[in-house]
N, CA, C and O of each residue as an XYZ file, in Angstrom:
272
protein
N       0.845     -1.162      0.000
C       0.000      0.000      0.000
C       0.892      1.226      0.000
O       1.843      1.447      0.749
N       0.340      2.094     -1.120
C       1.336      3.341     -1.080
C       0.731      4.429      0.307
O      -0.465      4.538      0.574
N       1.581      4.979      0.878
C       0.110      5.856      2.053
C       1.625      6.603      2.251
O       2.740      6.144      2.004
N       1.300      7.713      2.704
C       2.194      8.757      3.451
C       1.806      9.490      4.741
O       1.285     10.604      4.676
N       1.929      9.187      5.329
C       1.455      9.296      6.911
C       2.047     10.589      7.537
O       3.082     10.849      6.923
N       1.852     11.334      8.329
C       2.707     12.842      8.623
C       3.178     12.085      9.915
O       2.957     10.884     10.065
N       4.016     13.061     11.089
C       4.521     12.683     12.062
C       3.291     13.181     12.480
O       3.403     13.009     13.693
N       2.539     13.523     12.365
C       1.295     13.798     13.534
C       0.411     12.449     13.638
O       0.042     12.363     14.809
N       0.140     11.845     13.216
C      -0.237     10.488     13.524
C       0.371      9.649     13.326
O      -0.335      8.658     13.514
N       1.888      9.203     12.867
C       2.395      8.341     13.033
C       2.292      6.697     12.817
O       3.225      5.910     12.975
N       0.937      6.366     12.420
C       0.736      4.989     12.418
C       0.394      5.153     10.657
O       0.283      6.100      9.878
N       0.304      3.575     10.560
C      -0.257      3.140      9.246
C      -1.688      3.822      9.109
O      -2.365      4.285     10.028
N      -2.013      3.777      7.673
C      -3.401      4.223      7.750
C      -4.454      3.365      7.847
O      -4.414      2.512      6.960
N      -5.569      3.247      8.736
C      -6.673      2.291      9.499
C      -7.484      2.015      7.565
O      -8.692      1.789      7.494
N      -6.805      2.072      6.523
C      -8.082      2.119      5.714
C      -6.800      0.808      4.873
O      -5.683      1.073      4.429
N      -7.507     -0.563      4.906
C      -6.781     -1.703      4.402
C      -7.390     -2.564      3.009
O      -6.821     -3.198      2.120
N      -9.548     -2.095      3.435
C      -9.428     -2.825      2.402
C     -10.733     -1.959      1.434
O     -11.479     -1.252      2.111
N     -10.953     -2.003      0.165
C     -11.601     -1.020     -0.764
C     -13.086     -1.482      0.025
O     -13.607     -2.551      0.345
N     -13.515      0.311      0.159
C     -14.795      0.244      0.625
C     -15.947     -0.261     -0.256
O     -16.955     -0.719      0.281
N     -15.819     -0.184     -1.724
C     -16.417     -0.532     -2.555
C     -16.842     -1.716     -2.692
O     -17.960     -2.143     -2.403
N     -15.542     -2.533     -3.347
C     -15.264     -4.001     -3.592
C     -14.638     -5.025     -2.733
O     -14.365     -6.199     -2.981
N     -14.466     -4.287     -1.622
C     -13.715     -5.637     -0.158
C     -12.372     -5.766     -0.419
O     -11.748     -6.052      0.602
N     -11.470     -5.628     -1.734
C     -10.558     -6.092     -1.944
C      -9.231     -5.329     -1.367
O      -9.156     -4.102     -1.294
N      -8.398     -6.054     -1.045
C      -7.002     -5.008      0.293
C      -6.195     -4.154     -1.024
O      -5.869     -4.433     -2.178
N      -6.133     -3.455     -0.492
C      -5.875     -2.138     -0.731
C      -4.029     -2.390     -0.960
O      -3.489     -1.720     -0.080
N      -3.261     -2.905     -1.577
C      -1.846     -3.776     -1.549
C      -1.290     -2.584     -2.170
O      -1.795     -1.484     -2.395
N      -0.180     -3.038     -2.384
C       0.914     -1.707     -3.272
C       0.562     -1.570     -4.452
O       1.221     -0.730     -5.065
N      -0.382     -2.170     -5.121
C      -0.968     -1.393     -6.106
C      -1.990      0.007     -6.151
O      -2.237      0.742     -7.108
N      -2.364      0.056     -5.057
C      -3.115      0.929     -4.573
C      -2.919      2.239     -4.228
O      -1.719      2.458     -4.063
N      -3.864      3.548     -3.986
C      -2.894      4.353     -3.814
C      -3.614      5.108     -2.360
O      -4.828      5.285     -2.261
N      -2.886      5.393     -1.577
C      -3.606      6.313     -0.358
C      -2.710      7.123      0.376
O      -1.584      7.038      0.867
N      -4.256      8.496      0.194
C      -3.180      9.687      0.704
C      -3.577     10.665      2.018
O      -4.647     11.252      2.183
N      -2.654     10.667      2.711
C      -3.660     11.075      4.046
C      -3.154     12.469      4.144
O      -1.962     12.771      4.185
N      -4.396     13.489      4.185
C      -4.318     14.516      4.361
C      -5.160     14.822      5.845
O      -5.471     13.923      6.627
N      -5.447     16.237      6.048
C      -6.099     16.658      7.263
C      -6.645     17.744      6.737
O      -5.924     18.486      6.070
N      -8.185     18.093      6.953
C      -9.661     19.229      7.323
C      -9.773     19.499      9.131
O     -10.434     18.966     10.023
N      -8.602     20.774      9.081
C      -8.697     21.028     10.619
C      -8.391     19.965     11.432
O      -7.360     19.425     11.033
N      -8.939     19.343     12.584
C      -8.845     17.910     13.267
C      -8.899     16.701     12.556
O      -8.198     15.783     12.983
N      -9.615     16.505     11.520
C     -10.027     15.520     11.216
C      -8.286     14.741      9.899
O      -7.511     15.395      9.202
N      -8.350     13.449     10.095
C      -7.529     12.569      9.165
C      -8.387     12.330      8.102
O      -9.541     11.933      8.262
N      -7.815     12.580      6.893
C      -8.825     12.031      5.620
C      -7.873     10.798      5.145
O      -6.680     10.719      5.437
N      -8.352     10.164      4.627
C      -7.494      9.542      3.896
C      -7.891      9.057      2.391
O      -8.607      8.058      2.325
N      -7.511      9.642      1.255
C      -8.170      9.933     -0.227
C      -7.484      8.035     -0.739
O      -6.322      7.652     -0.601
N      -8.348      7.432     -1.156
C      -8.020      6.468     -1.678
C      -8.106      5.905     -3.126
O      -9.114      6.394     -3.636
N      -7.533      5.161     -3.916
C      -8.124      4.605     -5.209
C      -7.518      3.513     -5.155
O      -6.337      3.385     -4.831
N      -8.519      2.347     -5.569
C      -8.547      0.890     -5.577
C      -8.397      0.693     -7.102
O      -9.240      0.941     -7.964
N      -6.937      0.110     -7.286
C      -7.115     -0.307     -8.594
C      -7.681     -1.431     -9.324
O      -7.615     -1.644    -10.535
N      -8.432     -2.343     -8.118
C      -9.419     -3.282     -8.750
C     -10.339     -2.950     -9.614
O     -10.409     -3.444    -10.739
N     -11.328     -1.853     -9.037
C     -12.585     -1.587     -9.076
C     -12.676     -0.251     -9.728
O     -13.660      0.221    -10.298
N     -11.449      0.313     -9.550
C     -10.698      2.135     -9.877
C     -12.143      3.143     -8.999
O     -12.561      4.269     -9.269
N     -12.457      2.453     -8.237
C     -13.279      3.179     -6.964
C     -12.078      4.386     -6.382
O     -10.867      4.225     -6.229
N     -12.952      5.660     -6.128
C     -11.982      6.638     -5.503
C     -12.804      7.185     -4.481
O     -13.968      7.525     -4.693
N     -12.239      7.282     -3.383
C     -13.044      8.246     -1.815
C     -12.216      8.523     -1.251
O     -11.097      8.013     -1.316
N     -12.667      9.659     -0.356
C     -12.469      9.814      1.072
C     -13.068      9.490      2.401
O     -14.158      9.844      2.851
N     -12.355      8.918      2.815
C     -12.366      8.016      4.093
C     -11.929      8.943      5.565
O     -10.820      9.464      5.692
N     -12.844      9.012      6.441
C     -12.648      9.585      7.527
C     -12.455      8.686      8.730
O     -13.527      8.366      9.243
N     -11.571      8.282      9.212
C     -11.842      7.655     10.423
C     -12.633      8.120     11.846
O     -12.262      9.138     12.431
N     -13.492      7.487     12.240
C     -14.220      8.242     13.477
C     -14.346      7.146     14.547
O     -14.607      5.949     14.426
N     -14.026      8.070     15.879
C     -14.124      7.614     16.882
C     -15.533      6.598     17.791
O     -15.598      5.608     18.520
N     -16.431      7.558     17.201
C     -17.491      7.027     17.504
C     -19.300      7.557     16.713
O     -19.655      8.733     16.783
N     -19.957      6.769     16.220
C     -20.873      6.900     15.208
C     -22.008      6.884     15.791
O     -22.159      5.975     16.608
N     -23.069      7.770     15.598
C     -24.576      7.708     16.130
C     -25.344      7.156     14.958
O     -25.628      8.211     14.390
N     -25.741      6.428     14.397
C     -26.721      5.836     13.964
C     -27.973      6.025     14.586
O     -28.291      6.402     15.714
N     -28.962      5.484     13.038
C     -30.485      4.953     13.604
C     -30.600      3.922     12.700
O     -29.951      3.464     11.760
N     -31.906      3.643     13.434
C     -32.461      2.064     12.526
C     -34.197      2.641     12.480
O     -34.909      3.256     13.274
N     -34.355      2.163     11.336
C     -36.164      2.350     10.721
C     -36.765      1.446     11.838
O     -36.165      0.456     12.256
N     -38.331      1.955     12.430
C     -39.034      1.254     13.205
C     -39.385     -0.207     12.051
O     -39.597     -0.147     10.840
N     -39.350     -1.295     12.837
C     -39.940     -2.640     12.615
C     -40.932     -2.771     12.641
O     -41.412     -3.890     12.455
């Protein structure tokens, strides 16, 4: 996986496999992590599927679900 990480977060990037098509995201792939204020983006393209996004990692998600 290509990724460039800053010293401000320091780790690999949490985004391994194409959100699209499931398939891991390997050194063919390309991902680029930028930052919007606080937030980590990380811009991706899957050369399986040639799917392209941005990916936000989040701490924690509020959802709903439709009444049954």
């Amino acid at each position: 996986m290509t990724a460039q990480t800053g010293a401000r977060s320091g780790s690999r990037p949490p985004v391994a496999f194409c959100p699209h098509c499931g398939r891991s995201l390997n050194h063919q792939a390309f991902v680029q992590e930028y930052w919007t204020g606080q937030s980590r983006v990380f811009h991706l393209w899957c050369r399986a599927c040639r799917f392209t996004a941005d990916v936000v990692p989040t701490e924690r998600m509020l959802g709903h679900e439709p009444a049954h």
